[in-house]
C-alpha positions in Angstrom: -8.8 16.6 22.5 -7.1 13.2 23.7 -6.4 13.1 27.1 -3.0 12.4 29.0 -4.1 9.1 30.0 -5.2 8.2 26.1 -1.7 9.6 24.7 0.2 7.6 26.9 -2.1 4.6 26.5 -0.9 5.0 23.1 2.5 5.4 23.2 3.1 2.2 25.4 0.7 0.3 22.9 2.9 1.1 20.0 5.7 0.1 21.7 4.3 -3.1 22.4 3.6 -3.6 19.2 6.8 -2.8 17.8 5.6 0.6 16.2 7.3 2.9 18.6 7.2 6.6 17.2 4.4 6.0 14.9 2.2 9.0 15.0 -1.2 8.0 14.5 -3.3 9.2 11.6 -6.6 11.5 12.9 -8.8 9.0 12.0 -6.9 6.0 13.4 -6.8 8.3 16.8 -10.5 9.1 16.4 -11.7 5.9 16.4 -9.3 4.4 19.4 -10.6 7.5 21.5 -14.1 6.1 21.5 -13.3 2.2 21.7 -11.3 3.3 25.2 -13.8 5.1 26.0 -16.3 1.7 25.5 -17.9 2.5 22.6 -18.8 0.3 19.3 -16.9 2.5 16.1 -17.8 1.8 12.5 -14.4 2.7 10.7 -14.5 3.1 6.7 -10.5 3.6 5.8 -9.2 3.7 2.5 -7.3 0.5 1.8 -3.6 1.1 3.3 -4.9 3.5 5.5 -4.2 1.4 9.0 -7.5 -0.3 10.1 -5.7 -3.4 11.3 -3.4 -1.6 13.4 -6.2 0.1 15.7 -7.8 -3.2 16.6 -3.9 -4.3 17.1 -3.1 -1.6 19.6 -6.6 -2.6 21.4 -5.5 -5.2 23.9 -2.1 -3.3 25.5 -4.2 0.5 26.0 -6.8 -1.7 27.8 -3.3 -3.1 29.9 -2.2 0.2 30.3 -5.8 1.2 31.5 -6.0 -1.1 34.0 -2.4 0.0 35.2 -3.6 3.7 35.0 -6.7 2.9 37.2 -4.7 0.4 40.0 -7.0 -2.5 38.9 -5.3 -5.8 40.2 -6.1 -8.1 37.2 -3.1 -9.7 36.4 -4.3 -11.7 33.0 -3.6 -9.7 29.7 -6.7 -8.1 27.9 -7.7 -9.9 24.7 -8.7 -8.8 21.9 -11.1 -10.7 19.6 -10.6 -10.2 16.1 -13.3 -11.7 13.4 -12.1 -12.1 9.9 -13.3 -13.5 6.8 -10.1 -15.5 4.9 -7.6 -17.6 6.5 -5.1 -16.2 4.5 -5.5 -12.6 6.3 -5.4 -14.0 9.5 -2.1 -15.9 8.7 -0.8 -12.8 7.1 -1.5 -10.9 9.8 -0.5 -13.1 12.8 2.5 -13.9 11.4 3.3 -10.4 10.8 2.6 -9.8 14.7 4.6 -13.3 16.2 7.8 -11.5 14.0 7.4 -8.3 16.3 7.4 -10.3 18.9 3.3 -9.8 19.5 1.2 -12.7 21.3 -1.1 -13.7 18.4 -2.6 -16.8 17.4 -5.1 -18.1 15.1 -8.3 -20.2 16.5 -8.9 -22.5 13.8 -8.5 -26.6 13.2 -7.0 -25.7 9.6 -4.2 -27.9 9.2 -3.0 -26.2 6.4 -2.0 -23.4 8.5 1.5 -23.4 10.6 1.3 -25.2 14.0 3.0 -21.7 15.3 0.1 -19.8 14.4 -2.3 -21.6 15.7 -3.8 -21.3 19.4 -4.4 -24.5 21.6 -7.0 -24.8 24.0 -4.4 -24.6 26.8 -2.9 -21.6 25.6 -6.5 -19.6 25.6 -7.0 -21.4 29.0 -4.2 -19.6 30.3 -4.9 -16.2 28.6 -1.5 -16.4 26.9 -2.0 -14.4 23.8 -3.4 -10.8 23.4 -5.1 -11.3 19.9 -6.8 -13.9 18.7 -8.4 -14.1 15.3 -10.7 -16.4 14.5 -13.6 -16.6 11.4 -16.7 -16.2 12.6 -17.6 -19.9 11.8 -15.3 -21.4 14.2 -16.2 -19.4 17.0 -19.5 -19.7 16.9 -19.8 -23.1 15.2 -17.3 -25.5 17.1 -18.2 -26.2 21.1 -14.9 -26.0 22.2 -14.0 -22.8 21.0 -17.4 -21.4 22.3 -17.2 -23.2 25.7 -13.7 -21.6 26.2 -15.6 -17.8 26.0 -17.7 -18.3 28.7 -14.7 -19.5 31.0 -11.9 -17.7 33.3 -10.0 -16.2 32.4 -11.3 -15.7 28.7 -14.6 -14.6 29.7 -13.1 -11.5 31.8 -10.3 -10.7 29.8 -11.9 -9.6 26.1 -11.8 -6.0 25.9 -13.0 -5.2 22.3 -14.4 -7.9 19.1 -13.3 -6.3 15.8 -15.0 -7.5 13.1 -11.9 -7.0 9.9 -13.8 -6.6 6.3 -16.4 -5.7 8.1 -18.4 -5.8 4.2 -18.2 -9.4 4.2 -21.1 -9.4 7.1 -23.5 -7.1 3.8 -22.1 -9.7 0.9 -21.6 -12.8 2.7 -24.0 -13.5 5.6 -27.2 -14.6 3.5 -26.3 -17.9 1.8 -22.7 -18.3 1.5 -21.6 -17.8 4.6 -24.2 -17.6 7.3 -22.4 -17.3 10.4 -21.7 -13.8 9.6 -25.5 -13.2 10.2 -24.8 -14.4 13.8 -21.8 -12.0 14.5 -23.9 -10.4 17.3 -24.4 -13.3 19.1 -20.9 -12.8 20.6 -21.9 -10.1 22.5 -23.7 -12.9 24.8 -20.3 -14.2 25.7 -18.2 -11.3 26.5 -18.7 -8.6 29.0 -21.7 -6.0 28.2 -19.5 -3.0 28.1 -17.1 -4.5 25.5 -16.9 -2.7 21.7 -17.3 -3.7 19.0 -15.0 -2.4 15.9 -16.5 -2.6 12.4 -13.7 -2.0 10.4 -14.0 -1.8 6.0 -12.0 -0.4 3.2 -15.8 -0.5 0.9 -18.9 0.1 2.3 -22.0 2.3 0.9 -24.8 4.0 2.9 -26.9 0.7 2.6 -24.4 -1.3 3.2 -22.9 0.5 6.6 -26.8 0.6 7.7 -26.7 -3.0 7.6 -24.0 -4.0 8.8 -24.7 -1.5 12.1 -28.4 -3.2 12.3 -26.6 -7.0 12.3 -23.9 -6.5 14.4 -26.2 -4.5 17.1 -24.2 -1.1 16.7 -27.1 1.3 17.2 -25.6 4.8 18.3 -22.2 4.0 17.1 -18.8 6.0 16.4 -18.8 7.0 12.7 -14.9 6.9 11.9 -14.4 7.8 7.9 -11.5 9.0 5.9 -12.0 9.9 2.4 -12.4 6.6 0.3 -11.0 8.7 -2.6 -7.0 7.9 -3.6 -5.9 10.7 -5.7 -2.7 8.9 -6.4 -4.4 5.8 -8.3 -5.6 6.1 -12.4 -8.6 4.8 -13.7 -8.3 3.0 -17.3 -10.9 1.0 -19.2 -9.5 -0.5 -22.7 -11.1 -2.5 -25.1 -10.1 -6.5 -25.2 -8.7 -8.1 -27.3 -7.2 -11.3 -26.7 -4.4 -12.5 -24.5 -1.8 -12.0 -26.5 -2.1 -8.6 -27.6 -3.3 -7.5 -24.5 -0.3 -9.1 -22.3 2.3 -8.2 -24.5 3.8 -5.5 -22.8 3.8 -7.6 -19.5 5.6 -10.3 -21.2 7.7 -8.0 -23.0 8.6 -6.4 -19.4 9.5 -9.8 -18.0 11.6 -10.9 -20.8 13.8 -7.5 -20.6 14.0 -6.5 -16.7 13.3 -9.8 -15.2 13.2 -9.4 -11.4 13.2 -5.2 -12.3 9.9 -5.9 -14.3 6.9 -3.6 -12.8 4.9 -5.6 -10.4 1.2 -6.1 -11.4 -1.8 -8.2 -9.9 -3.9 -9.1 -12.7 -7.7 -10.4 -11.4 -9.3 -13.1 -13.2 -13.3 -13.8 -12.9 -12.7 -17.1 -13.6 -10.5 -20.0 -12.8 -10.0 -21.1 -16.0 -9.5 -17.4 -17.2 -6.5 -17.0 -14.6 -5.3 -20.9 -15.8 -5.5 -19.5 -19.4 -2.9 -16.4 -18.8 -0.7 -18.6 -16.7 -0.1 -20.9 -19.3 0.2 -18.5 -21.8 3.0 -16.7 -19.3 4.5 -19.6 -19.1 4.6 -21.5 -22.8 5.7 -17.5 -24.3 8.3 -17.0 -21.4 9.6 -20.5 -20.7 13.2 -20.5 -19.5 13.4 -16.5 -19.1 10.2 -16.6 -16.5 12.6 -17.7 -14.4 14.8 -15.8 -11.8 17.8 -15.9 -11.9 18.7 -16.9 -15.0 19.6 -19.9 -15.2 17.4 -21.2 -11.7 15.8 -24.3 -11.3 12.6 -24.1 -13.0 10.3 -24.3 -9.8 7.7 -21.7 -8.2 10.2 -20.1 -5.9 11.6 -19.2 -8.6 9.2 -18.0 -11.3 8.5 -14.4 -11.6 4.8 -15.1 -12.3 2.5 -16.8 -10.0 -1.1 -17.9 -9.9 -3.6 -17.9 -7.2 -7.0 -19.0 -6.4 -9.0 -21.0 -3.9 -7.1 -24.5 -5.3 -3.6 -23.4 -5.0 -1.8 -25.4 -2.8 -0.8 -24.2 0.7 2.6 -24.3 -0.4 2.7 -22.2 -3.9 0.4 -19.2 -1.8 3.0 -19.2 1.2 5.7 -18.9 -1.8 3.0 -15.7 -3.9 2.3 -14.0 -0.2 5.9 -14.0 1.1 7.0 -12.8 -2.3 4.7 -10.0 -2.6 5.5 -9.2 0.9 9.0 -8.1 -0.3 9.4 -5.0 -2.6 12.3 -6.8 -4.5 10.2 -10.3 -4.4 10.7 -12.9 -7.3 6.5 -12.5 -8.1 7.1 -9.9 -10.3 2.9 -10.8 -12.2 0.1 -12.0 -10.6 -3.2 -13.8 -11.4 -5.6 -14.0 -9.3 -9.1 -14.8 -8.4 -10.6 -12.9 -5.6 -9.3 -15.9 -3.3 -6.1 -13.6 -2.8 -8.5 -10.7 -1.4 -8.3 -8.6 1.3 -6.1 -7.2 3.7 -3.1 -8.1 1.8 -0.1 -5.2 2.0 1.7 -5.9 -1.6 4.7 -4.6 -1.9 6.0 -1.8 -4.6 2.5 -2.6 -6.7 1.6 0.1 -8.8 -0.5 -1.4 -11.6 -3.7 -3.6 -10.8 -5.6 -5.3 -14.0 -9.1 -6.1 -14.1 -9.4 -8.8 -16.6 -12.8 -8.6 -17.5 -15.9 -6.5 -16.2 -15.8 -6.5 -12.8 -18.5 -8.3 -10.3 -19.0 -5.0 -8.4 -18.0 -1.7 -7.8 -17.2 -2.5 -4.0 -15.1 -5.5 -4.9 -12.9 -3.6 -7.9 -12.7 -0.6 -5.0 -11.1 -2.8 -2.7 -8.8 -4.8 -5.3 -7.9 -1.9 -7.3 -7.1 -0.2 -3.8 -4.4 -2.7 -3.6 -2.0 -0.2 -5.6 0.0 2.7 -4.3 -0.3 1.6 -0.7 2.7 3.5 -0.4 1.5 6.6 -2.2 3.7 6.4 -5.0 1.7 6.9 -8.7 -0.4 3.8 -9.4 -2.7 2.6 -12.2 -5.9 0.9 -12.4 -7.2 -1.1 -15.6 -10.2 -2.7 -16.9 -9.7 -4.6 -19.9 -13.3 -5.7 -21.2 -15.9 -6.1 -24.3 -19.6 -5.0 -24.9 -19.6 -8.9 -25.3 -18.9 -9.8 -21.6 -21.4 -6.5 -20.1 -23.5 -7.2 -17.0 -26.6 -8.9 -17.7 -29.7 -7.8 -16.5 -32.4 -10.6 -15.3 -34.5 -11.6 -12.8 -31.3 -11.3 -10.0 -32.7 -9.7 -6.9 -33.2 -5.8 -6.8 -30.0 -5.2 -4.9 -27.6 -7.2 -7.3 -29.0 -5.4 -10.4 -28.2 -2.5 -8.8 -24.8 -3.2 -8.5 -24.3 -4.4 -12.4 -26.3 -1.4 -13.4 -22.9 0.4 -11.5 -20.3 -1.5 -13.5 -21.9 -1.0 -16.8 -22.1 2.9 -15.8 -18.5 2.7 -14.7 -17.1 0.8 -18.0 -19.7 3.6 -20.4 -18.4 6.3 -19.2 -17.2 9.0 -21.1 -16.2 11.8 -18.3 -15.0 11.3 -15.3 -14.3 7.7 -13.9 -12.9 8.9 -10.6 -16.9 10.4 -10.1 -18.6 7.9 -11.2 -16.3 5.5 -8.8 -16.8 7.7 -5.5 -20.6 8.7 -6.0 -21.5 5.1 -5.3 -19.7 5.1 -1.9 -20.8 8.6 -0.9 -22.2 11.7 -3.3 -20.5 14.2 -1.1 -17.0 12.9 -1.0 -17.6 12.5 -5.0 -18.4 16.3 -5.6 -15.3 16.8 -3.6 -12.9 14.8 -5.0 -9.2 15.5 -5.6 -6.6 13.7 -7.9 -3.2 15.1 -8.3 -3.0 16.1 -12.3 -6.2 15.6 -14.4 -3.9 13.5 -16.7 -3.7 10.9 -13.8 -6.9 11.2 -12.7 -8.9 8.7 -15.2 -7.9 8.0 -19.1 -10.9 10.3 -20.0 -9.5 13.2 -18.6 -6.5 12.2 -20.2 -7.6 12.7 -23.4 -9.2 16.0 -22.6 -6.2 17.4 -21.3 -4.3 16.8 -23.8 
């Protein structure tokens, strides 16, 4: 039962955050319970389910607390927040700086907007109340570092939430290594501060892991069901890009800015270049909105995005997508336009191709019906393009062995999905209507 205090903690932190008369959901309020209380919380959300906005109320309950209790800090309480993509953070922060939030990004990127960036001065004088940061630059770059260990900083960070908290499972060996050395933070900010270890995909292996890196031992568990009865599971043969994108185009060409949103991913580069330009020699003029417009990306109803897009076409893709009515009516993408993203009015995700892993096609399929509404998820692949089975390390055959078993599958998608995040939510799985449970059960029903 949340006490008086932890309600009203609550209620002023929504209000700071511009959320006033939000009621939490259980699991949201679960997990905040336990961090005010000082105590590290693993949360596994479904994707839309609100991780971000616990670590964002964070920082003004801790104010509140100190209020509560007649401590005479004046400095605001600070919340760390570790993520993995610079494109999050920006989403993010600039979603917070429009509510009128103190948030800023720590990073040298001069790609990103001079107003979402934090200055050494501003830290200095403990003038934001989140700042995100990838684990590389705060544990990498002296200055950034150096500025933990001073006043007011160094008394002022109430809780480090580590976003995609998967990333520290995937990424930490080789690619990026710094997420090995995540812990290392807790040298540099009070002893009694939590940690957060918040992810949308995470198995049993993966969760123990990520609890053993980021020294969690004894943890909260925070879990809602992973399972999201309002998203369909397809897998259909390919063909080629014509065929199979025909109904896209055809979509386009006839409703134009009404045309059903879709995200298609790409596992290559040249895979995701190869559908743009077929997009945009079949469409020409009419890929255009409105009719009529000058033929340039703010104005093209199909976009492309990877890790070589320029800064200016992604700001163009994200603030499009932000919108329900936005011009980006199709997407390709590499997994460059990843996680954390809340797409507007997307009800249809495309797998183009088998793909790498069941945690990654969890998370980007998860991208539809954040809004509840009926959603659909598709695989288009070939026996051709299966997962390959060598001499890869134990763990990563593992995880091809799961795709394969996924795309075979004759019964029940949905199943197979769940029972490689957790057996028990599997065997207890809803979905609204067997027909929009999986195209198998489709067919059955029938």
């Amino acid at each position: 039962m949340a006490s008086t205090e932890f309600c009203q903690a609550v209620a002023y932190a929504l209000n700071c955050v511009g959320q006033e008369g939000l009621t939490l959901k259980s699991k949201q309020e679960e997990a905040l319970i336990h961090l005010y209380d000082g105590r590290d919380v693993f949360a596994w959300f479904p994707t839309g389910y609100g991780k971000s906005l616990c670590f964002q109320l964070l920082p003004f309950m801790f104010d509140f607390k100190l209020k509560w209790t007649g401590c005479p800090r004046v400095e605001r309480s600070v919340v760390l927040v570790l993520s993995p993509l610079v494109s999050l953070m920006v989403d993010q922060v600039s979603g917070l700086q429009k509510r009128g939030v103190s948030a800023a990004i720590l990073s040298g990127n001069k790609d990103v907007e001079k107003d979402l960036l934090a200055s050494e001065s501003d830290v200095s004088s403990g003038r934001f109340s989140l700042l995100y940061s990838a684990p590389e630059a705060i544990l990498d770059k002296e200055a950034w570092k150096q500025l933990l260990v001073q006043r007011p900083l160094c008394n002022t960070v109430v809780a480090v939430a580590v976003d995609e908290a998967h990333c520290v499972y995937k990424w930490s060996k080789d690619f990026r290594p710094a997420f090995d050395r995540i812990c290392d933070l807790r040298a540099f900010v009070p002893p009694d501060t939590p940690f957060l270890a918040a992810t949308a995909t995470v198995t049993k292996r993966m969760r123990d892991n990520i609890v053993q890196k980021l020294g969690m031992a004894g943890c909260y568990m925070a879990s809602e069901s992973p399972n999201k009865p309002n998203i369909c599971y397809e897998v259909v043969r390919k063909t080629s890009i014509e065929e199979d994108f025909a109904f896209v185009v055809a979509d386009l060409w006839e409703k134009n800015i009404k045309a059903r949103r879709i995200v298609v991913y790409c596992q290559s580069l040249n895979m995701c270049a190869s559908l743009y330009e077929h997009f945009k020699y079949t469409l020409k003029d009419a890929g255009y909105y409105p009719p009529g417009a000058e033929q340039i990306s703010d104005n093209r109803m199909f976009g492309m995005f990877h890790s070589c897009t320029d800064e200016h076409n992604k700001a163009v893709i994200m603030e499009s997508l932000g919108k329900p009515d936005g011009v980006v009516r199709v997407l390709f993408a590499t997994m460059a336009i990843g996680m954390g993203v809340d797409f507007k009015n997307l009800d249809f995700i495309i797998h183009y191709g088998a793909p790498r892993s069941l945690e990654d096609y969890f998370q980007e399929s998860g991208r539809a019906g954040r809004d509840n509404q009926q959603s659909l998820a598709r695989v288009y692949w070939s026996p051709v393009e299966a997962p390959v089975y060598t001499d890869l390390t134990i763990s990563r055959n593992l995880e091809l062995r799961a795709v394969r078993e996924y795309l075979e599958n004759t019964k029940r998608r949905r199943f197979v999905l769940l029972k490689y995040f957790d057996p028990a939510v599997a065997w207890n799985m809803e979905s609204r209507d067997k027909r929009w449970c999986c195209d198998n059960c489709r067919s059955v029903a029938k």
